[in-house]
N, C-alpha and C positions, 0 to 999 in steps of 0.2 A: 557638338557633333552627334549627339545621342540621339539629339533632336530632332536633326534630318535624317537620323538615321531611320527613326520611326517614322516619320513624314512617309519618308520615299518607300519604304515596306507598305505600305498601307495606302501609298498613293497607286503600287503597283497590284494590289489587292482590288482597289476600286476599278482601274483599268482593266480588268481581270470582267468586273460584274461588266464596263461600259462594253467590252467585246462583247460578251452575250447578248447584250441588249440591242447592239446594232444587227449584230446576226440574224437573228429574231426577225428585228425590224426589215434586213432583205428578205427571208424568210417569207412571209406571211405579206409580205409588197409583193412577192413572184406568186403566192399561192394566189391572191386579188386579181392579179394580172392573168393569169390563165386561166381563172372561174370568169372572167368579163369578156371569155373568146380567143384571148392569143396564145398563139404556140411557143412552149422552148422545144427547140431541137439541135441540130448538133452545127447546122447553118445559119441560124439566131444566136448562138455564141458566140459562134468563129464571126458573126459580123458587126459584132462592138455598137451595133444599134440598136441594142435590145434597152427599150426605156419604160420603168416603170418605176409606181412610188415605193420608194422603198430600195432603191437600187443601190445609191450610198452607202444603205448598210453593208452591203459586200464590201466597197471599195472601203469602207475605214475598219472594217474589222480588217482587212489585209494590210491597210496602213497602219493600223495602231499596231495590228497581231508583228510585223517586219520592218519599224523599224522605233516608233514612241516605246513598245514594252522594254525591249530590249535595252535600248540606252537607260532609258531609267533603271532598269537590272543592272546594267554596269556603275551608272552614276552609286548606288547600292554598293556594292561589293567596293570601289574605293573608298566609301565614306565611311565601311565599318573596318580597316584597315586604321581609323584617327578613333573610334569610338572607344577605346581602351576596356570594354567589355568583355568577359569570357563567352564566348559562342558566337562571336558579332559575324565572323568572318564564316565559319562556317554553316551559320543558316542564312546569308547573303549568299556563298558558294550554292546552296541548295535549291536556292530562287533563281540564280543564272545559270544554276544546270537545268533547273526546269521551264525555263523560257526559252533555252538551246531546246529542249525536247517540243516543243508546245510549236514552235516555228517550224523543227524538223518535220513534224508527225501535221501539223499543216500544208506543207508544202507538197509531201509523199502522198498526202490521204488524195489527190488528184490524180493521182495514178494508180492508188490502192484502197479502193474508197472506203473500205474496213478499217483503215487509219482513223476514217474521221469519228468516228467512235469514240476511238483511242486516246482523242486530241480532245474532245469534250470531257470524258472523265476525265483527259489529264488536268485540264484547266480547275477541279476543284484540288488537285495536288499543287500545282500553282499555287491558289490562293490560300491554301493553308499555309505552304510555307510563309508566305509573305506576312499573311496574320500571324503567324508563331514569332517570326525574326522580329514586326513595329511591336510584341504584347514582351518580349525578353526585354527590351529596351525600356521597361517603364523602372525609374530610380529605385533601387533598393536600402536606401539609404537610411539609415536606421539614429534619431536623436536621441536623446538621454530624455525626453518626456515620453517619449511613446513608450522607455523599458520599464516596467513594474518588476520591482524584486519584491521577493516576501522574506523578512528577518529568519534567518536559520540558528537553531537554536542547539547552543555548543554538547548540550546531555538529552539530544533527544535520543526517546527510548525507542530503537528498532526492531520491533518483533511481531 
C-alpha cells in the first residue's frame, strides 16, 4: 500500500505540472491566433466556434483540473487510511484539501479574475504537498548491516 501510496502522490504531482503545461499550451495557441488577425470577444466565446491550435489545452486543463485530479486525490486519501504509516492520512487530507481549493479558486477566478492568481500560486502548494506525502512514504526501515556500533568502554574517563 506504501506503494501506491507514493505512486498516486506523485502521480498527482505530475498531473499538477501536465495542467500547466496544457494551460500554456491554450495560452500561447489563443496568443497565435489573434496575432494571425482574429478577434476574441465576448461574442466568440459565448459562441463555442472559437477554433484554434491550441484550444484543448483549455478544455483538458478543465477536465483534468474537475474531475482526473480530484479522484486521484480521493483514490489518495483512502489508500493512506491501509498505509499503516504515521502522517499518511494527514498529508493525503492536505492534498484533497488543496485540490478542493485549486478547483474552487478555478471555478470562482471566472467571476473574480484575481482568483486566478491565486489558483496558479496555489497550484505550487498543491504540488508540494503531493511531493512531501510520495517522499514520507519512502521505507524507513533500518537492518542490523546498515547499524555500526563502536565498543564502549566500561572506565572510560570523562572529563
Amino acid at each position: 500500500m506504501r506503494t501506491i501510496y507514493r505512486v498516486l502522490a506523485y502521480l498527482i504531482a505530475a498531473l499538477v505540472a501536465v495542467q500547466a503545461a496544457v494551460m500554456a499550451l491554450g495560452v500561447f495557441g489563443l496568443f497565435a491566433w489573434i496575432q494571425g488577425g482574429s478577434v476574441l470577444d465576448k461574442a466568440a466565446m459565448e459562441s463555442n466556434t472559437t477554433d484554434f491550435a491550441g484550444v484543448g489545452g483549455f478544455e483538458l486543463h478543465g477536465t483534468f483540473g474537475m474531475s482526473v485530479v480530484p479522484v486521484v486525490g480521493l483514490v489518495l486519501l483512502v489508500v493512506s487510511f491501509f498505509t499503516k504509516m504515521t502522517g499518511a492520512t494527514r498529508w493525503a487530507l492536505l492534498v484533497v484539501a488543496s485540490i478542493i481549493c485549486q478547483v474552487l479558486l478555478g471555478i470562482f477566478a471566472h467571476e473574480i479574475y484575481w482568483l486566478g492568481a491565486l489558483h496558479g500560486l496555489f497550484a505550487f502548494i498543491l504540488l508540494a504537498c503531493a511531493v512531501v506525502a510520495g517522499r514520507r512514504m519512502v521505507s524507513r526501515n533500518v537492518t542490523a548491516a546498515t547499524i555500526t556500533t563502536q565498543p564502549v568502554k566500561a572506565n572510560a574517563d570523562i572529563s
